[in-house]
mmCIF file of the C-alpha atoms, coordinates in Angstrom:
data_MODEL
# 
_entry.id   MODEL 
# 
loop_
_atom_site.group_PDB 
_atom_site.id 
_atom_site.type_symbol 
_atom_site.label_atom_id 
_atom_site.label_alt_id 
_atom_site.label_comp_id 
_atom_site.label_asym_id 
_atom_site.label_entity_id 
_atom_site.label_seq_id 
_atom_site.pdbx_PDB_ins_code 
_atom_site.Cartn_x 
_atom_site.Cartn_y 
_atom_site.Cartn_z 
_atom_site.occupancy 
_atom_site.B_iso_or_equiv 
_atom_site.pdbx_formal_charge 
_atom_site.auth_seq_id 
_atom_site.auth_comp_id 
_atom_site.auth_asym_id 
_atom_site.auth_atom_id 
_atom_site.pdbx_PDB_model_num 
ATOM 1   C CA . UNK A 1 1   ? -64.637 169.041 49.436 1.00 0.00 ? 1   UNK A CA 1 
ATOM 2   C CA . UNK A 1 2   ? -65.749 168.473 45.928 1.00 0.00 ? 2   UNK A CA 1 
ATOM 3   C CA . UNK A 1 3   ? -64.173 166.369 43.426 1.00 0.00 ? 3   UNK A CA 1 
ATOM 4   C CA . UNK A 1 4   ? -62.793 168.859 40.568 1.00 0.00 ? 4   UNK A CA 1 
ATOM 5   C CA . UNK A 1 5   ? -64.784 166.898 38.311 1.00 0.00 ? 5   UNK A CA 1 
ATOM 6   C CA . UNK A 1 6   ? -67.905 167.705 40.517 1.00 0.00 ? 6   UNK A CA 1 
ATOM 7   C CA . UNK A 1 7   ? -66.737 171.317 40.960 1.00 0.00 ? 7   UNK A CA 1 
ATOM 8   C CA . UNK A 1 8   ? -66.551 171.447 37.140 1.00 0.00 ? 8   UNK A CA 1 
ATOM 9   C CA . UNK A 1 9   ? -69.735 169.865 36.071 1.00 0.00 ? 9   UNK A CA 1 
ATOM 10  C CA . UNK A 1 10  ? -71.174 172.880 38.781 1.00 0.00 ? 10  UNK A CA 1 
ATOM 11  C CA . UNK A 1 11  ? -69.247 175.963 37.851 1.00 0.00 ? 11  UNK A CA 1 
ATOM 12  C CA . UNK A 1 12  ? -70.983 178.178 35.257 1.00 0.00 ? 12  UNK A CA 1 
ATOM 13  C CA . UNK A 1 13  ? -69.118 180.531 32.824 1.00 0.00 ? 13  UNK A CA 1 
ATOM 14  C CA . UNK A 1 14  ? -69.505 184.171 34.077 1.00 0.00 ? 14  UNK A CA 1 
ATOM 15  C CA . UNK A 1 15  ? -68.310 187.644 33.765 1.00 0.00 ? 15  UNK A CA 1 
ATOM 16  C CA . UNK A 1 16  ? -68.207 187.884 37.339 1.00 0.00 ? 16  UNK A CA 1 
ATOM 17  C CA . UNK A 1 17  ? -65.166 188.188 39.490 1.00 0.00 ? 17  UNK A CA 1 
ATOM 18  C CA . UNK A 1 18  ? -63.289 184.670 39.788 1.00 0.00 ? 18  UNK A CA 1 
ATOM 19  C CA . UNK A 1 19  ? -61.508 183.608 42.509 1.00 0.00 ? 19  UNK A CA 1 
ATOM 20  C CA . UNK A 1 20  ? -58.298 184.295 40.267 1.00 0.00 ? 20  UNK A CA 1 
ATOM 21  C CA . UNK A 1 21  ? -59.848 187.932 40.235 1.00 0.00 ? 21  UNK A CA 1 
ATOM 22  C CA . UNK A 1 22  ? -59.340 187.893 44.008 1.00 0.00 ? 22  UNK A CA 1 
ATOM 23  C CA . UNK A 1 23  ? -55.559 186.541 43.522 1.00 0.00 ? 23  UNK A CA 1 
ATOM 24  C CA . UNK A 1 24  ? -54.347 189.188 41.326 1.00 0.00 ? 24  UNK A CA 1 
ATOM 25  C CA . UNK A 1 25  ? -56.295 192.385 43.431 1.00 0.00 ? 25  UNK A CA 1 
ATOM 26  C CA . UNK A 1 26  ? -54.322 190.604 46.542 1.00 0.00 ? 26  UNK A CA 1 
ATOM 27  C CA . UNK A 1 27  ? -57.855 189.871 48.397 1.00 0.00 ? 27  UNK A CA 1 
ATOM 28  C CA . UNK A 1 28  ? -56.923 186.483 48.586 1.00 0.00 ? 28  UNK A CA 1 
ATOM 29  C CA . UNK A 1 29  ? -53.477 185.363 49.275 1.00 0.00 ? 29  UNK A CA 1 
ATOM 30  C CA . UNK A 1 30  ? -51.460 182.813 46.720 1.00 0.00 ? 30  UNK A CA 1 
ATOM 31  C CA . UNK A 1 31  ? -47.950 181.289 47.061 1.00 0.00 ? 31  UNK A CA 1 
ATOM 32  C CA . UNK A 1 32  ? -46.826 183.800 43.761 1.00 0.00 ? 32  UNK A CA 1 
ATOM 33  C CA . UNK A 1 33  ? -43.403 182.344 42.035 1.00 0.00 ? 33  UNK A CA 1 
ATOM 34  C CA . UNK A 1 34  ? -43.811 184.683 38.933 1.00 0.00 ? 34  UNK A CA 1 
ATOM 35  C CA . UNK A 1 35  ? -45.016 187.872 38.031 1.00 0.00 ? 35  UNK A CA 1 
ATOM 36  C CA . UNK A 1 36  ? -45.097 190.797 35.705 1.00 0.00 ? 36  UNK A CA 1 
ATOM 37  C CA . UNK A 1 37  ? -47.114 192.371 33.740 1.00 0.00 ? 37  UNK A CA 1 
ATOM 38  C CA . UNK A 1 38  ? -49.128 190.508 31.978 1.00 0.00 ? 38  UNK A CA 1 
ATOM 39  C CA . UNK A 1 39  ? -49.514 187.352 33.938 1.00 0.00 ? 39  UNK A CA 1 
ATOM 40  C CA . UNK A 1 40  ? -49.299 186.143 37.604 1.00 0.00 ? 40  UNK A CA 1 
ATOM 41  C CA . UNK A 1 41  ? -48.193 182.227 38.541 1.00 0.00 ? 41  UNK A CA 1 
ATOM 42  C CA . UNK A 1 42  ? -48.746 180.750 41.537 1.00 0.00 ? 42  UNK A CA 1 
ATOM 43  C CA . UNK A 1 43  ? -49.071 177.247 43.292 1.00 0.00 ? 43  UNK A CA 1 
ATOM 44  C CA . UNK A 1 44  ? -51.796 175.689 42.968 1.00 0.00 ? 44  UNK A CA 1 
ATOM 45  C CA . UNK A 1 45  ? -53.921 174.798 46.572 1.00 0.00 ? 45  UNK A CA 1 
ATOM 46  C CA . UNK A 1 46  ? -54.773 171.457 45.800 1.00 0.00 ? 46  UNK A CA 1 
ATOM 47  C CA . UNK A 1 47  ? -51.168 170.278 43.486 1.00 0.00 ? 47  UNK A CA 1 
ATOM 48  C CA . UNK A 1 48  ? -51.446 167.308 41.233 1.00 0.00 ? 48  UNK A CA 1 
ATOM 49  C CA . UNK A 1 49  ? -48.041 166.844 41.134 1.00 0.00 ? 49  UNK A CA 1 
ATOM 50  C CA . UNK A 1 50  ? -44.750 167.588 43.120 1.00 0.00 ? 50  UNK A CA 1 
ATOM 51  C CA . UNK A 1 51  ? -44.951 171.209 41.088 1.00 0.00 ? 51  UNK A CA 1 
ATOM 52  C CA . UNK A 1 52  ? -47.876 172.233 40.116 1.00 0.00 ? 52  UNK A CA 1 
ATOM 53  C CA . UNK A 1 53  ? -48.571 176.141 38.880 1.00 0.00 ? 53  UNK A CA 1 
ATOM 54  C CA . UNK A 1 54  ? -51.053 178.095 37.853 1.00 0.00 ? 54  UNK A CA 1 
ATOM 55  C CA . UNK A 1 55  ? -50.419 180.458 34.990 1.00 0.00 ? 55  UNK A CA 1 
ATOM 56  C CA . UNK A 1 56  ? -53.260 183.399 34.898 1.00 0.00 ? 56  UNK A CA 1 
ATOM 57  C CA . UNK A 1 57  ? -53.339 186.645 32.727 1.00 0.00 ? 57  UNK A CA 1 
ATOM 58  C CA . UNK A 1 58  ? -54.008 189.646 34.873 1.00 0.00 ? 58  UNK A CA 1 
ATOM 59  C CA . UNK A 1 59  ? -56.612 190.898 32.330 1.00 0.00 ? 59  UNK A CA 1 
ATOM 60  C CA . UNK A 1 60  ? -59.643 188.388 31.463 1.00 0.00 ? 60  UNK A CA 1 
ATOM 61  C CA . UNK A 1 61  ? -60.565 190.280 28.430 1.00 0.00 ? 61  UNK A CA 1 
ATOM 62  C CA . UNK A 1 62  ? -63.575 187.437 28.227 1.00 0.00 ? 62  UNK A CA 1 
ATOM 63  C CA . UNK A 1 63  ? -60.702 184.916 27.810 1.00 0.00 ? 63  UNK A CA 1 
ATOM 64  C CA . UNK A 1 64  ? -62.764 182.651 29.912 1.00 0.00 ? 64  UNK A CA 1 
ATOM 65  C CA . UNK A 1 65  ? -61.297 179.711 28.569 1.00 0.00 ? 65  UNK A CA 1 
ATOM 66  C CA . UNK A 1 66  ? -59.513 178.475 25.658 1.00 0.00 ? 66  UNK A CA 1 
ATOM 67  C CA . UNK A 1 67  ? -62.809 177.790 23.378 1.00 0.00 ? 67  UNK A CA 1 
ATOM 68  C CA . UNK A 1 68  ? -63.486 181.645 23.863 1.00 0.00 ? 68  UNK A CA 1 
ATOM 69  C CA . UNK A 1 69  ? -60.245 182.592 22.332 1.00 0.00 ? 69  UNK A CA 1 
ATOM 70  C CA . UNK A 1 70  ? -60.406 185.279 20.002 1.00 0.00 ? 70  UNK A CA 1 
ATOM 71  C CA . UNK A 1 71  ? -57.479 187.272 17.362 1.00 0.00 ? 71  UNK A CA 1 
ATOM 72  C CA . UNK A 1 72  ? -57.021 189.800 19.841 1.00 0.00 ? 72  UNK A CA 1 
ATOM 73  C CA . UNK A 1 73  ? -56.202 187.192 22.544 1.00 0.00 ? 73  UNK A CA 1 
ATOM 74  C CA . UNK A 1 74  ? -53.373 185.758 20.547 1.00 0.00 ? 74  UNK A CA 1 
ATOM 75  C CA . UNK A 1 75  ? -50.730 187.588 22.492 1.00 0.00 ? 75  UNK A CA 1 
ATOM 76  C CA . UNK A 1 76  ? -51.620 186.344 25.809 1.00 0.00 ? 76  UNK A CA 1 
ATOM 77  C CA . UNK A 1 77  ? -52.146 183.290 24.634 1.00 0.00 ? 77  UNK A CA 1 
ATOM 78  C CA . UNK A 1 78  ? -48.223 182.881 23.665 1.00 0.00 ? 78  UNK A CA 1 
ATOM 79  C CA . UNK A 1 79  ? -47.495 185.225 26.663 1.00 0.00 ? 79  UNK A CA 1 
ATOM 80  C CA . UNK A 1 80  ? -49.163 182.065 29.043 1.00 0.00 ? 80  UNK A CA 1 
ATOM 81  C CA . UNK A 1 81  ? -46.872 179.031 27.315 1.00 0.00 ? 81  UNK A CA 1 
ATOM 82  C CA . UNK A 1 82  ? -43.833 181.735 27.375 1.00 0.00 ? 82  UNK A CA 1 
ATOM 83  C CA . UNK A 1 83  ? -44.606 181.979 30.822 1.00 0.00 ? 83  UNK A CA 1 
ATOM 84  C CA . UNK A 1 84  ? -44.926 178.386 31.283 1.00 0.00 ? 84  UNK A CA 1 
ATOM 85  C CA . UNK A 1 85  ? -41.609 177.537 29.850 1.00 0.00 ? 85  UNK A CA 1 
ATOM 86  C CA . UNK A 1 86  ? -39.896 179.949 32.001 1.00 0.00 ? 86  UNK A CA 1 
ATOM 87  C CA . UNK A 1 87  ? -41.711 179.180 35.089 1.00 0.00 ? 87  UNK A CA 1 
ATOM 88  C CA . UNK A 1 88  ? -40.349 175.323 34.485 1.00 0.00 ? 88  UNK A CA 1 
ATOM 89  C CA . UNK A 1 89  ? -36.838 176.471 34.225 1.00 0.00 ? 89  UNK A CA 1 
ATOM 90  C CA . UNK A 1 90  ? -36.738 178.805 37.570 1.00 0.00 ? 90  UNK A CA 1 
ATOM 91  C CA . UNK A 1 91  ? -38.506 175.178 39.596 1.00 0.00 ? 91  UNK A CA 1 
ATOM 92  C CA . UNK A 1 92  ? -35.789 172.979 38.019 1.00 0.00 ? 92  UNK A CA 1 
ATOM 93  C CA . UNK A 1 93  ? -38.070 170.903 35.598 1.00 0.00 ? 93  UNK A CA 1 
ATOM 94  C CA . UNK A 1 94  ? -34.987 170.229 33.363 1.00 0.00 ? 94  UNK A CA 1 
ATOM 95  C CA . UNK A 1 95  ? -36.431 166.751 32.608 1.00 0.00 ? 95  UNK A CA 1 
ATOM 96  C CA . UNK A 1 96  ? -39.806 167.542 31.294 1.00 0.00 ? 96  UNK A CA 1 
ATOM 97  C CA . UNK A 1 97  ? -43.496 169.108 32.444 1.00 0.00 ? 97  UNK A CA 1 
ATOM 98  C CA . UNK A 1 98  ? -46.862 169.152 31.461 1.00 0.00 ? 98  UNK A CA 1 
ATOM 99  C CA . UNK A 1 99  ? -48.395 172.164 30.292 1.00 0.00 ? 99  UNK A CA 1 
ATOM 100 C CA . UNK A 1 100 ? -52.697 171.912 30.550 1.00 0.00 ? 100 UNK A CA 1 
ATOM 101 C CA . UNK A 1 101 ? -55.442 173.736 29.628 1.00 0.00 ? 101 UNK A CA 1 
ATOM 102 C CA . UNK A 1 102 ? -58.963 172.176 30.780 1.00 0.00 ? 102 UNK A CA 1 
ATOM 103 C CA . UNK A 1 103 ? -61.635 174.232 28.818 1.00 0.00 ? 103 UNK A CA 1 
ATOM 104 C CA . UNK A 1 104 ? -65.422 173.519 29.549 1.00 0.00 ? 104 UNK A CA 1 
ATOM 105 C CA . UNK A 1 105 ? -67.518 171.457 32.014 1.00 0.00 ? 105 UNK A CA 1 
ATOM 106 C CA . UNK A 1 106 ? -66.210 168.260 30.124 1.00 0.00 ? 106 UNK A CA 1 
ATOM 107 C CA . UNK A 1 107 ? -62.631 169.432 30.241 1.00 0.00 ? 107 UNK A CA 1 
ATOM 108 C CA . UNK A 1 108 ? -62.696 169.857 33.551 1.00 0.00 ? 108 UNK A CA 1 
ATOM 109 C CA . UNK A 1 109 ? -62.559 173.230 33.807 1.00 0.00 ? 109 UNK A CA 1 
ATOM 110 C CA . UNK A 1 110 ? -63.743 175.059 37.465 1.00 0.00 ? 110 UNK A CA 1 
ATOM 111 C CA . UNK A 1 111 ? -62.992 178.454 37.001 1.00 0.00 ? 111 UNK A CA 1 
ATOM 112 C CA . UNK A 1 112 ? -64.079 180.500 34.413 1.00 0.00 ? 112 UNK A CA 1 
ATOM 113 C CA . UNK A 1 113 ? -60.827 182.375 33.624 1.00 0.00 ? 113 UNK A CA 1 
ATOM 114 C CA . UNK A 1 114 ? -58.340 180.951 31.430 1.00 0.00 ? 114 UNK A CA 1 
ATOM 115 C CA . UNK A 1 115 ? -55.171 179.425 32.992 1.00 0.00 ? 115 UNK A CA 1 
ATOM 116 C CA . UNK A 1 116 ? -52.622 177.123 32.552 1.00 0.00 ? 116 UNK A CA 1 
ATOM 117 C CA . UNK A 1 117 ? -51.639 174.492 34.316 1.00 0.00 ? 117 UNK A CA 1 
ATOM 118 C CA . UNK A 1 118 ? -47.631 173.635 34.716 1.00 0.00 ? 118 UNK A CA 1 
ATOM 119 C CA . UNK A 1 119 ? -46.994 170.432 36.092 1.00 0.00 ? 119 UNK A CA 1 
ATOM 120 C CA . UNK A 1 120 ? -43.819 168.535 37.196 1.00 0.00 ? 120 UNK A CA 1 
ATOM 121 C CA . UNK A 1 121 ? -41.623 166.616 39.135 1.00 0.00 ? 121 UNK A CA 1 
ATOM 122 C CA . UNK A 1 122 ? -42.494 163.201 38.553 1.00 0.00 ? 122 UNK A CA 1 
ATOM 123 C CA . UNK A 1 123 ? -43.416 161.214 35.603 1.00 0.00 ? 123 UNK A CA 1 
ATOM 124 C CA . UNK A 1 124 ? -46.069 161.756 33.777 1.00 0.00 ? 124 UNK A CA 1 
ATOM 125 C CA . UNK A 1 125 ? -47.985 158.907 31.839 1.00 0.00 ? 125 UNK A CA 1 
ATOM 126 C CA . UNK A 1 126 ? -50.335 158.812 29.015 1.00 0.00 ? 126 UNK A CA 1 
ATOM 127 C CA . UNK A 1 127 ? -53.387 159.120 28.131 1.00 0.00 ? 127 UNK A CA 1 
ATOM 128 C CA . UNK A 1 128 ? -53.469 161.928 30.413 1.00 0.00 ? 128 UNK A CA 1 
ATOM 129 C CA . UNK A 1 129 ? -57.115 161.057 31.620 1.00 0.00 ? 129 UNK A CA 1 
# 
């Protein structure tokens, strides 16, 4: 298996169906913890840490990542941190988590569809990497 550095550095920003796509139609199954609307959360295959979550709106919108952003995306935006913050309450991170967003091949970003990352559960250090 590919590093995700290596799987980032390959990946290509596309319109096409993501493997998130797949997630929310139910083609692929995900361990879901939270969903409504708006967004779906699920853990992540490969965690980072004793918690770690994916937060993903439903609708791309050509939200591919974070540097794609537009005005009209500012309500999913908060909607994804909202979502976050509750997410960390319902798996007990009273003492802290990370919230991250890679955006780009140097971010580390592997899929082209923006998501969040909620981590947790043990302590984190910094510089994050």
């Amino acid at each position: 298996m590919a590093s995700e550095k290596e799987a980032a550095l390959a990946a290509a920003p596309s319109d096409a169906p993501t493997i998130f796509d797949k997630i929310i139609k139910k083609e692929i199954p995900a361990n879901v913890v939270y969903e409504d609307d708006k967004v779906l959360a699920f853990r992540d295959i490969a965690p980072q840490a004793p918690t770690h979550i994916l937060i993903i709106p439903k609708v791309r919108d050509g939200l591919t990542g974070l540097s794609k952003a537009e005005e009209r995306h500012f309500e999913i935006l908060g909607c994804l941190l909202y979502t976050a913050k509750l997410v960390a309450k319902q798996e007990g991170l009273e003492d802290g988590f990370r919230v991250v967003i890679n955006d780009g091949p140097q971010g580390c970003q592997s899929v082209y569809h923006i998501h969040v990352h909620l981590l947790g559960g043990r302590q984190m250090n910094w510089p994050p990497g």
